[in-house]
C-alpha positions in Angstrom: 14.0 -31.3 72.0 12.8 -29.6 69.0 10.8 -26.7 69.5 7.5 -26.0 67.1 6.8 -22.7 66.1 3.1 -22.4 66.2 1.6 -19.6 63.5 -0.5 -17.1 64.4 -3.8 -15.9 62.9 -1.9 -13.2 60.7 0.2 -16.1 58.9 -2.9 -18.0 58.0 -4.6 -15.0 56.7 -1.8 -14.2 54.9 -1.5 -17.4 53.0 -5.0 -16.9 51.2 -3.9 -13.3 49.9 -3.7 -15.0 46.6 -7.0 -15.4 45.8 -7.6 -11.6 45.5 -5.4 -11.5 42.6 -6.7 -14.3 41.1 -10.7 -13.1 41.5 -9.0 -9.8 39.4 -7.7 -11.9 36.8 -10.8 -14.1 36.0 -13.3 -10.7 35.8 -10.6 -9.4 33.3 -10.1 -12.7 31.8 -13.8 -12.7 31.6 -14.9 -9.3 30.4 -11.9 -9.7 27.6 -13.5 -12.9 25.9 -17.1 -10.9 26.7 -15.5 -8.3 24.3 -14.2 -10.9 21.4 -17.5 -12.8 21.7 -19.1 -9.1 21.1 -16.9 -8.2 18.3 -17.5 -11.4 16.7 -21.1 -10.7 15.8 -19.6 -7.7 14.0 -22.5 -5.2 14.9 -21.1 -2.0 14.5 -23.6 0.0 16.4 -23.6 -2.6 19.7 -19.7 -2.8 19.6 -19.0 0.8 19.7 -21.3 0.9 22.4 -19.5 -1.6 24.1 -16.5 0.4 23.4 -17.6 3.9 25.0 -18.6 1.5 28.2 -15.2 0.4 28.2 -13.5 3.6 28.4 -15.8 4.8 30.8 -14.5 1.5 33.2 -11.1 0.9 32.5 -10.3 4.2 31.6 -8.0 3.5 28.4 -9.5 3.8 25.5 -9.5 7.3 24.2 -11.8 6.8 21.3 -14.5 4.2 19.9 -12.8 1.7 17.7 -12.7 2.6 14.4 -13.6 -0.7 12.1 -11.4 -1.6 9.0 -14.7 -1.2 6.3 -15.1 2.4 8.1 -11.7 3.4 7.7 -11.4 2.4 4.0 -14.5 4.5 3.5 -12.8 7.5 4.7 -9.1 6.8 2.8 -11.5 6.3 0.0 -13.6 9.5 0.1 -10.3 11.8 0.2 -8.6 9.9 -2.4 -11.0 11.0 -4.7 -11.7 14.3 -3.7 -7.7 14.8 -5.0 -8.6 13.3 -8.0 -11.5 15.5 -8.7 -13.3 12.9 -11.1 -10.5 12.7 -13.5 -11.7 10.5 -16.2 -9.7 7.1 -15.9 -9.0 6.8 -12.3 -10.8 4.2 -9.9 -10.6 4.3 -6.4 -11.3 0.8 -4.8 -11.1 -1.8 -1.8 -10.5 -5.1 -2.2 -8.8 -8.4 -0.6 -5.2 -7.1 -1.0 -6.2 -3.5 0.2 -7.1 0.2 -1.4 -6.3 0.0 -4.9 -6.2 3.6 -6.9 -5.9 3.0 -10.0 -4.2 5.4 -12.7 -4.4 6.1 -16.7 -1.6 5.8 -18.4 -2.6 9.3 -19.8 -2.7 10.9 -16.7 0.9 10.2 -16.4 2.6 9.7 -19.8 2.8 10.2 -22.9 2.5 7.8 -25.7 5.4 5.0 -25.3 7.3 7.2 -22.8 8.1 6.7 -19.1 8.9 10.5 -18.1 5.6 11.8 -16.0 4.1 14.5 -17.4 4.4 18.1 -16.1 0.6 18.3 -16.1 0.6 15.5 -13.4 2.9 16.4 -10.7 0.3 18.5 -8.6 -2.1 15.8 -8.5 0.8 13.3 -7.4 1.8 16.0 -5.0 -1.6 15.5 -3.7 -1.4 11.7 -3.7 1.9 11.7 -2.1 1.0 14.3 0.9 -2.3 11.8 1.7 -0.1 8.8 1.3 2.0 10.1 4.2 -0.6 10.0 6.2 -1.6 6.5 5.4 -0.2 3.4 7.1 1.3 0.6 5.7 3.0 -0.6 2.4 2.5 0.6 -0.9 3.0 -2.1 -4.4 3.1 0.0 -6.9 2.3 -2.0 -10.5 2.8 -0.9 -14.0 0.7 -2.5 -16.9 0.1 -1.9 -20.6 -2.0 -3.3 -23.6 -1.0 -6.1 -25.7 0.3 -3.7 -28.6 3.9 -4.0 -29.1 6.0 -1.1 -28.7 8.4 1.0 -30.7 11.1 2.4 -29.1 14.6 2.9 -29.0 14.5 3.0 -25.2 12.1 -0.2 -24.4 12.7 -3.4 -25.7 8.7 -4.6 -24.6 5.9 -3.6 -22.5 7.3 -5.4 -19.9 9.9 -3.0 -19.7 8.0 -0.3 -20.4 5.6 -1.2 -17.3 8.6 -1.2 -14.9 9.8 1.9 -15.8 6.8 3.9 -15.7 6.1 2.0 -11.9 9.5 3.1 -11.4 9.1 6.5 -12.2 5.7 7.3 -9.7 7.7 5.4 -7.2 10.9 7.6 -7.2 8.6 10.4 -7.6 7.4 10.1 -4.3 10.2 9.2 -2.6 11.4 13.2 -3.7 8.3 14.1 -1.9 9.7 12.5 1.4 7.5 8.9 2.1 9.8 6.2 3.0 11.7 4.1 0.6 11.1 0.7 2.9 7.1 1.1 2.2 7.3 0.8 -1.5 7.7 -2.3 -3.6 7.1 -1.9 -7.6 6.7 -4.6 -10.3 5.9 -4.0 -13.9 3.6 -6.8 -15.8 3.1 -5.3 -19.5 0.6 -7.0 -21.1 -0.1 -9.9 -18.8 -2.8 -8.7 -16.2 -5.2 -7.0 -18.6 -8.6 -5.6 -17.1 -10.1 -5.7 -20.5 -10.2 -7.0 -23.7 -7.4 -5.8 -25.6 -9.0 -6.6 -28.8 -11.0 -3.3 -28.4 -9.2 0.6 -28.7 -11.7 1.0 -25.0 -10.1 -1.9 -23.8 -6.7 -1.1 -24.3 -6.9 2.2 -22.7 -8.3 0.6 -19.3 -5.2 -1.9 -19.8 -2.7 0.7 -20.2 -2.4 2.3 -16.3 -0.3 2.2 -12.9 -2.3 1.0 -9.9 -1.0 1.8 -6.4 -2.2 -0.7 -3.9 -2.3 0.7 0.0 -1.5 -2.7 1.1 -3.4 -4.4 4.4 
């Protein structure tokens, strides 16, 4: 004759442990899409608010969250201090990310991709600000739509590569990373303004290094 074990009180208490850790996971659960829903309305005041309270509760946050638009502000505002108003060179953020755009004169001279020795303490600059700057880099040569004369350059085109090709190696002597870089050259073929005027074509003819999202 089989014998039944009968439980105790302890088994049946035991059985309903369960629920403890499942209470804990629906506040976090719940507190997590109380965050998104916060985030969502994308007031900056509220959410860093909401932010500090979290620290203070969970205990991991070690600073508020700084927002994108914020950030870019601050990349921004020390690009252009090491550019000192240099006449020519735009500082901007867009969709594809922090574009700094470059005059061809700044650089080179006339038909030439050698940097000039007038720019390398500027780029020195750039390049010690860039290493502290996440991310990818495109970096995108462009000219007007005059033809070129030169023993060395068959077209713009090549002309615009080269000169992309020059910052770019540039940099890498200064020590960023060769896997953040991509470079493309366009010549003629993504003007910024009419080429038919001489103010034109000096807006056309630049590098632009864009700090990729």
């Amino acid at each position: 004759m089989r014998i039944r074990k009968r439980s105790n009180n302890n088994d049946e208490e035991n059985i309903h442990r369960w629920l403890i850790s499942y209470s804990d996971f629906l506040t976090l659960l719940f507190t997590f899409f109380v965050a998104l829903y916060a985030l969502s309305t994308m007031d900056i005041t509220k959410a860093e608010k909401m932010t500090i309270s979290l620290r203070k509760v969970f205990k991991v946050i070690d600073e508020p969250i700084l927002f994108e638009d914020d950030r870019n502000k601050a990349i921004i505002e020390d690009l252009r201090k090491i550019f000192n108003n240099i006449s020519g060179v735009t500082i901007k953020s867009d969709a594809r990310g922090i574009t700094i755009t470059l005059p061809d004169s700044l650089l080179f001279s006339s038909g030439s991709a050698e940097l000039k020795s007038e720019s390398i303490e500027t780029l020195i600059k750039l390049s010690d600000k860039l290493k502290e700057i996440p991310g990818k880099i495109a970096i995108e040569g462009h000219t007007d739509n005059v033809p070129i004369r030169s023993s060395t350059y068959k077209s713009n085109w090549e002309l615009s590569s080269a000169r992309a090709s020059s910052v770019l190696h540039f940099l890498l002597q200064q020590g960023l990373s060769p896997d953040r870089f991509l470079i493309a050259g366009y010549g003629e073929y993504r003007p910024i303004a009419s080429n038919e005027t001489a103010e034109g074509r000096t807006k056309n003819r630049r590098v632009e290094l864009i700090i990729l999202k």
